[in-house]
C-alpha positions as MATLAB code, in Angstrom:
seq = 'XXXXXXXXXXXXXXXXXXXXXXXXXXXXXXXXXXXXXXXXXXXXXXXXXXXXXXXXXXXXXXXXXXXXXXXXXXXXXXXXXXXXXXXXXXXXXXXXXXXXXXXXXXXXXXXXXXXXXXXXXXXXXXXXXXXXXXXXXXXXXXXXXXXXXXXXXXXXXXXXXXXXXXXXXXXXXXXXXXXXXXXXXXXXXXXXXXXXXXXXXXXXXXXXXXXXXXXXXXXXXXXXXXXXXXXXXXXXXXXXXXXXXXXXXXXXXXXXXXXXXXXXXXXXXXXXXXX';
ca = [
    -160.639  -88.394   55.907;
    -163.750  -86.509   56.670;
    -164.247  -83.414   54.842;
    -164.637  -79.962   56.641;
    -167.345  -77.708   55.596;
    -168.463  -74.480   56.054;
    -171.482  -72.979   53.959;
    -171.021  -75.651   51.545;
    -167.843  -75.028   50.723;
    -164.656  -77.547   51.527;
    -162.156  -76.189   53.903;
    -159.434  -76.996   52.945;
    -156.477  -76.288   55.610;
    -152.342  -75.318   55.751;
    -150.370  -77.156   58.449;
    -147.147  -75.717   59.528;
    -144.888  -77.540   61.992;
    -143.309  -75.783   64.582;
    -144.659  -72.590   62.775;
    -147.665  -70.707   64.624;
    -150.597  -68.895   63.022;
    -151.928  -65.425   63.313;
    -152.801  -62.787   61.461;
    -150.331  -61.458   58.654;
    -150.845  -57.263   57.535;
    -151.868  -55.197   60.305;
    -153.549  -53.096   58.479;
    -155.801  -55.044   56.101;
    -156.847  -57.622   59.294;
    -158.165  -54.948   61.467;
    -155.034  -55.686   64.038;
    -153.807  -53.091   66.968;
    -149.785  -53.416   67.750;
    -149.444  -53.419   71.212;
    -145.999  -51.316   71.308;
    -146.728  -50.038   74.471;
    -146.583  -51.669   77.941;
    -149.553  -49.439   78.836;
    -151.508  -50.443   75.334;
    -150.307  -54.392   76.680;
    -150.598  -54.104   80.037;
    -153.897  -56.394   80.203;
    -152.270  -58.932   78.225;
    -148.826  -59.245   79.668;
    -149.381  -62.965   80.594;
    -149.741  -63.670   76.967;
    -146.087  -64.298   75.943;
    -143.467  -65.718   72.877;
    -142.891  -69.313   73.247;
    -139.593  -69.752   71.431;
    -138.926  -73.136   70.414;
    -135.599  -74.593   70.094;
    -134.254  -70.772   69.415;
    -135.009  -71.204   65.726;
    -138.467  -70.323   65.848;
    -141.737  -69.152   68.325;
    -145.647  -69.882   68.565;
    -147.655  -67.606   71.385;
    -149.016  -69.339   74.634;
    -150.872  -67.819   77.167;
    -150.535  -67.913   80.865;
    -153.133  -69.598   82.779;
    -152.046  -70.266   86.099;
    -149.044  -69.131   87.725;
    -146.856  -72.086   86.774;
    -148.664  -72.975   83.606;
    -148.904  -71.758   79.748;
    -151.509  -72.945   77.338;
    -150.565  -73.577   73.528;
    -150.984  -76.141   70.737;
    -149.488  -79.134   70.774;
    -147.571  -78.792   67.159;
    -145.779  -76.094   68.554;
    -143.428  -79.154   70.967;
    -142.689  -81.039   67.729;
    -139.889  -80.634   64.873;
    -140.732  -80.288   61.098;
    -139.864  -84.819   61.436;
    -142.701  -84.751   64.097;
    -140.186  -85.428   66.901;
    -140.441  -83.739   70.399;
    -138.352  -80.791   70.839;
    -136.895  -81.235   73.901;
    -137.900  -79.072   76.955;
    -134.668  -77.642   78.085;
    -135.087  -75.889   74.114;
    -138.134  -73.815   75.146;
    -138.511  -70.729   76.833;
    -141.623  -68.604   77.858;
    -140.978  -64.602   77.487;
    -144.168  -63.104   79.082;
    -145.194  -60.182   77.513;
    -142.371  -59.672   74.972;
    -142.471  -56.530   73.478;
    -139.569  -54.644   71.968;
    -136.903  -56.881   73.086;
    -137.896  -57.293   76.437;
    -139.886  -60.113   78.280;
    -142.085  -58.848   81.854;
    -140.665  -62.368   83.049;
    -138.603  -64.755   81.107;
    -138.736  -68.772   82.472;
    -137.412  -71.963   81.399;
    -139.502  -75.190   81.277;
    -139.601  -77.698   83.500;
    -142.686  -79.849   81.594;
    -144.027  -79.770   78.008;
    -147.283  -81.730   77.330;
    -149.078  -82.195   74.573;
    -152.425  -83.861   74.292;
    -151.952  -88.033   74.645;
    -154.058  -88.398   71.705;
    -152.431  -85.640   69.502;
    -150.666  -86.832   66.312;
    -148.959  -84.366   63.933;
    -148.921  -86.564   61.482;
    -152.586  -87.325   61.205;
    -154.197  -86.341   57.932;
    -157.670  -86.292   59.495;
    -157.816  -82.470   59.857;
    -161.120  -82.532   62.472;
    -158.980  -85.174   64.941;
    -155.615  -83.431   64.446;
    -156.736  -80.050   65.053;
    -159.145  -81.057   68.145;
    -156.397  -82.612   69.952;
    -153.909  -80.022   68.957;
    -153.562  -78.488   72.668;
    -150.626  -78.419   74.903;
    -149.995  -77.114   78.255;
    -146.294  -76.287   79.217;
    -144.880  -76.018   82.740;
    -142.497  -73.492   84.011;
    -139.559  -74.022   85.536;
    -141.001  -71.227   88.433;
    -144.431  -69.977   88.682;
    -144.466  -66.137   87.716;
    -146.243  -63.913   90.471;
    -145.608  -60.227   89.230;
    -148.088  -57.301   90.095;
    -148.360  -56.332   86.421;
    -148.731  -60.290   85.107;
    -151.719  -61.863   86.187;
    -153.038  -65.384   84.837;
    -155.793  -64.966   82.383;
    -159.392  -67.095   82.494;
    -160.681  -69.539   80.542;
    -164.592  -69.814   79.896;
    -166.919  -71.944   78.160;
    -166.858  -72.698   73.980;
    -168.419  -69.634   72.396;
    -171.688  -69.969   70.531;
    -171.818  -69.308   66.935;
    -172.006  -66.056   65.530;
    -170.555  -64.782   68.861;
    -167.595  -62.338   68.784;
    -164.438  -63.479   69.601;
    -160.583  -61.837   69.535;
    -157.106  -62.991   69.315;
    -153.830  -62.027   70.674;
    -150.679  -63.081   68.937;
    -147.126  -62.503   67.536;
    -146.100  -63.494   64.273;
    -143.435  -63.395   62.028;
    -144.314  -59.849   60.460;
    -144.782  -58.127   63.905;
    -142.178  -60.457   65.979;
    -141.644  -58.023   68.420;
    -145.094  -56.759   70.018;
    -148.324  -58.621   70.483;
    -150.994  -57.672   68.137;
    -154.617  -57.786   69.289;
    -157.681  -58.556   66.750;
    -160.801  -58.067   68.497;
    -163.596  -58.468   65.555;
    -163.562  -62.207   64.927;
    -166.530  -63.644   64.733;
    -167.256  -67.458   65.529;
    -168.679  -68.795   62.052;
    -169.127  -72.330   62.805;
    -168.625  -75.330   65.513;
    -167.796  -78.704   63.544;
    -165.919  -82.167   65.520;
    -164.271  -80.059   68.705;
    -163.064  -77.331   66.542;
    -164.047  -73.672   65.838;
    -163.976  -72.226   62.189;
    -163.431  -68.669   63.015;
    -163.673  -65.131   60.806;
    -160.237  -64.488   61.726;
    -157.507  -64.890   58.946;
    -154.336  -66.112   59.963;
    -150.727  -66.566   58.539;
    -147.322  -67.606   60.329;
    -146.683  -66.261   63.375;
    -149.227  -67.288   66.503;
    -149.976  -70.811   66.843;
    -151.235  -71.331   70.430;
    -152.706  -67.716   70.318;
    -155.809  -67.482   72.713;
    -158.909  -66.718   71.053;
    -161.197  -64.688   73.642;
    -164.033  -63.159   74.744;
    -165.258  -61.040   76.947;
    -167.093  -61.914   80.006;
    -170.319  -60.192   81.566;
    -167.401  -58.003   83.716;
    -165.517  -57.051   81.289;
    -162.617  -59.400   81.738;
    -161.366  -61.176   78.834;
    -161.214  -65.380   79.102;
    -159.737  -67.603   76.869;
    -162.150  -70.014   75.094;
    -160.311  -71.403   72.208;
    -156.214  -71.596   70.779;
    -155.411  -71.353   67.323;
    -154.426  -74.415   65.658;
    -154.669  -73.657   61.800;
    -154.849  -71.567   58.838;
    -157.694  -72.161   56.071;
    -159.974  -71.438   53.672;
    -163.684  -71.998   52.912;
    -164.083  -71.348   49.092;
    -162.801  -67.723   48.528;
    -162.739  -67.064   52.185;
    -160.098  -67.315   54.338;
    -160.500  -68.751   58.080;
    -159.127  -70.107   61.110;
    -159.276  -73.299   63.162;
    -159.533  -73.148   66.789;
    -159.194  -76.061   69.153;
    -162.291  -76.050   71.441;
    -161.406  -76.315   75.407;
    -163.987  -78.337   76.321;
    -162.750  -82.040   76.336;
    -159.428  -81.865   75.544;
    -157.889  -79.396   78.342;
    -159.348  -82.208   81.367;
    -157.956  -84.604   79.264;
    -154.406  -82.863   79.321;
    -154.430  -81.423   82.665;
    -154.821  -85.145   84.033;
    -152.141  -86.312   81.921;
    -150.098  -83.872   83.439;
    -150.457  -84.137   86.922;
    -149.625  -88.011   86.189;
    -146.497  -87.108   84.548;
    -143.001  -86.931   86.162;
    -139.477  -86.046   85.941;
    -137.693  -82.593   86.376;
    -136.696  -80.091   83.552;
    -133.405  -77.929   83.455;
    -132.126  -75.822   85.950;
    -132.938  -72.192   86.759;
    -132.152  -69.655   83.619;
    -129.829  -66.506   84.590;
    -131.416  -64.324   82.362;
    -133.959  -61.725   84.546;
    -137.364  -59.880   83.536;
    -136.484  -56.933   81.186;
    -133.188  -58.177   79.795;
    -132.568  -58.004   76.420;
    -132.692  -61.223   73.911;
    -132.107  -60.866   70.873;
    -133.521  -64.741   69.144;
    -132.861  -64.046   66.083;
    -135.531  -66.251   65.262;
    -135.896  -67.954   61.699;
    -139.428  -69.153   59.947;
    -139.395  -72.809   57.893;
    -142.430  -73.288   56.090;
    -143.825  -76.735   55.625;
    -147.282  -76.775   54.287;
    -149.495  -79.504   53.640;
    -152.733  -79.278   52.063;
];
């Protein structure tokens, strides 16, 4: 396996199935709760993904009808599929309440993803997924975001997420910086913890306008320091959005629950780490 470096120091990462990544105190990781739907309002297409009701990662909406995550968020703690009638996308879940809640009709992730491989650099490059919904959402107050090129080291990134501490607003951390680009993967400032795999990693464009250039795929650390691994765009998301179009079959029927309904998930965290 090769070994991941980042100023000479090994980085050695945490893998946890079904189990997303962000970052864990508030506080101490520079993070704004988004409580409000005015403090959210630009990032009400990033949503909970809740997988097989036991647990959630974060995906982002980037196109009416599709929502971008990683790929370990479709498998089990065994490395099976979950099955796509078990996930559900709540758009901009804050407090309870989703701005649009949808079933899925599609769940891809990357062909050449493996969540059993040991090889960090090829797991976490491939570790993308794009999943379909079951109808497109077209709401004033939700609007698709962008996606841009890889970021350029030392530039400033952010993330939006959820995670296990702060399960019922998104969080935003804006003062990430990119550290490193090693074998289709980003090593970012940002520490992580449970919580927000599949979180977008941003930046902002020349307009103002945030775009999505990376999703968070791991936890680590580099010596003392502790990091994050983002899956570039670049070649994977082609890759996937052609194995997708190519793919067919139907998912379940339409869900009864409406935008702004309560859920309560009830949602439980199982940690499996692997060095």
């Amino acid at each position: 396996m090769r070994q991941l470096t980042f100023k000479g120091h090994p980085v050695r990462t945490f893998v946890f199935l079904l189990i997303a990544f962000a970052a864990g105190t508030a506080n101490a990781q520079g993070l704004f709760s988004m409580e409000t739907s005015e403090s959210g309002r630009a990032w009400a297409a990033v949503g909970r993904l809740e997988i097989d009701g036991r647990v959630f990662c974060t995906g982002a909406l980037i196109e009416e009808h599709l929502v971008l995550t990683a790929a370990h968020c479709l498998f089990d703690e065994a490395g099976h599929p979950v099955a796509e009638d078990e996930i559900r996308f709540l758009a901009g879940w804050r407090n309870g309440r989703a701005a649009a809640y949808r079933r899925v009709k599609r769940a891809l992730a990357h062909p050449d993803f493996d969540p059993g491989n040991a090889d960090t650099a090829i797991r976490v490059r491939n570790d993308l997924a794009l999943v379909e919904l079951q109808h497109p959402i077209r709401t004033g107050m939700i609007k698709p975001l962008a996606l841009d090129v890889e970021p350029a080291e030392g530039e400033r990134v952010g993330v939006v997420s959820y995670a296990h501490d702060r399960a019922d607003a998104p969080s935003l951390q804006d003062a990430c910086e990119v550290l490193a680009r090693q074998q289709g993967m980003l090593i970012l400032s940002c520490p992580v913890d449970f919580g927000a795999s599949g979180s977008p990693v941003f930046h902002y464009a020349e307009d103002g306008t945030p775009r999505i250039v990376s999703v968070i795929s791991a936890m680590a650390r580099a010596g003392e320091r502790a990091v994050s691994l983002g899956t570039s765009l670049a070649a994977p998301l082609p890759a996937l959005r052609a194995a997708l179009e190519a793919r067919t079959g139907s998912g379940a029927g339409p869900d009864p629950m409406r935008a702004g309904m309560r859920r309560d998930t009830g949602a439980k965290f199982v940690t499996s780490a692997r060095p």
